[in-house]
N, C-alpha and C positions, 0 to 999 in steps of 0.2 A: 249315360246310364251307369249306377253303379256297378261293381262288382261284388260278387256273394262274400268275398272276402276282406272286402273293406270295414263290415259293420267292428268286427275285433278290433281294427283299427283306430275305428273312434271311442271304442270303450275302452282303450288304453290310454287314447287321451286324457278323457274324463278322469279317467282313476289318478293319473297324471296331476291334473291339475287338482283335485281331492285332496289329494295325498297334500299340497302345497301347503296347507295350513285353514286357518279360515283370515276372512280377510280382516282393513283396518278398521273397518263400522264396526265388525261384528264383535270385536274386541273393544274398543270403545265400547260400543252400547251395552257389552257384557260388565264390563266393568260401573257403567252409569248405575245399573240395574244394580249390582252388586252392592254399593252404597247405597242407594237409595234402599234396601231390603237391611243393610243395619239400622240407618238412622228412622224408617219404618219402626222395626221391632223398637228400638231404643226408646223413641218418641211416644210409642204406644203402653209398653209398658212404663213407664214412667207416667203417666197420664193415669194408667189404671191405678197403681200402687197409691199415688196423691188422692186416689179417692177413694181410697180405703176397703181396696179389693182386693183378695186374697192373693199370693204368692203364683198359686198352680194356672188360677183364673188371669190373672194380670199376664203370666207365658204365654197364654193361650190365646188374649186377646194381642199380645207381640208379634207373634206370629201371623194373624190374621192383616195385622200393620204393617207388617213385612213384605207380606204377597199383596199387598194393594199399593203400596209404595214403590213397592218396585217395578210394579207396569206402569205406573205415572213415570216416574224417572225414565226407563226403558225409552216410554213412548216420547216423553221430552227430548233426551238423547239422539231420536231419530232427527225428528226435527231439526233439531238444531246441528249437527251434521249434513243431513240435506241442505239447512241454508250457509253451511259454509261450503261445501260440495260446488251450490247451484253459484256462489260469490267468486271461488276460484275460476269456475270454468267462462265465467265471464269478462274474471280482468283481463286487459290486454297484454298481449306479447310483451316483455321487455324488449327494445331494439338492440339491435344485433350490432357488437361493435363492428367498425370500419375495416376493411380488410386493410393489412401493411400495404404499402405501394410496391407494385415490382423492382426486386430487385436491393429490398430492403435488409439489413444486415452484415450485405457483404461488401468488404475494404473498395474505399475509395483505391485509384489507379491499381489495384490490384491482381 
């Protein structure tokens, strides 16, 4: 059974391990998102501008390229993570090299 004073305990853990950072997906995937939200905007207004649409309107369609681009990328980035994740935790062990023999190193007749 717990004790009444253990709960602080765990929520120092927590804050502990918070405090660490965020992890390596989430930085990957932030950054996936991150590119894919310029070359969004980029692609889109560019697209708008070629077809002879105003300045203010062609930003505004950029942006709208931006936030849809960059949850594709996001969502791809999961993905494709997950399947290196799921590829790592599958290959096999390396074999472990041979232990020395006993007694290895030290001078003959010595």
């Amino acid at each position: 059974m717990a004790k009444p004073g253990d709960k602080g305990r765990d929520r120092g853990a927590a804050a502990k391990d918070a405090a660490a950072g965020p992890s390596a997906v989430a930085v990957w995937a932030g950054r996936a998102r991150a590119i894919g939200a310029l070359i969004g905007f980029a692609v889109a207004f560019w697209v708008s501008r070629r077809a002879g649409i105003g300045t203010t309107d062609a930003a505004l369609r950029g942006l709208l390229g931006a936030v849809a681009f960059s949850l594709v990328t996001w969502f791809a980035a999961l993905l494709v993570i997950g399947g290196l994740v799921r590829t790592a935790a599958m290959r096999p062990a390396p074999p472990e090299a041979p232990a020395p023999p006993a007694g290895a190193g030290t001078p003959v007749g010595g």
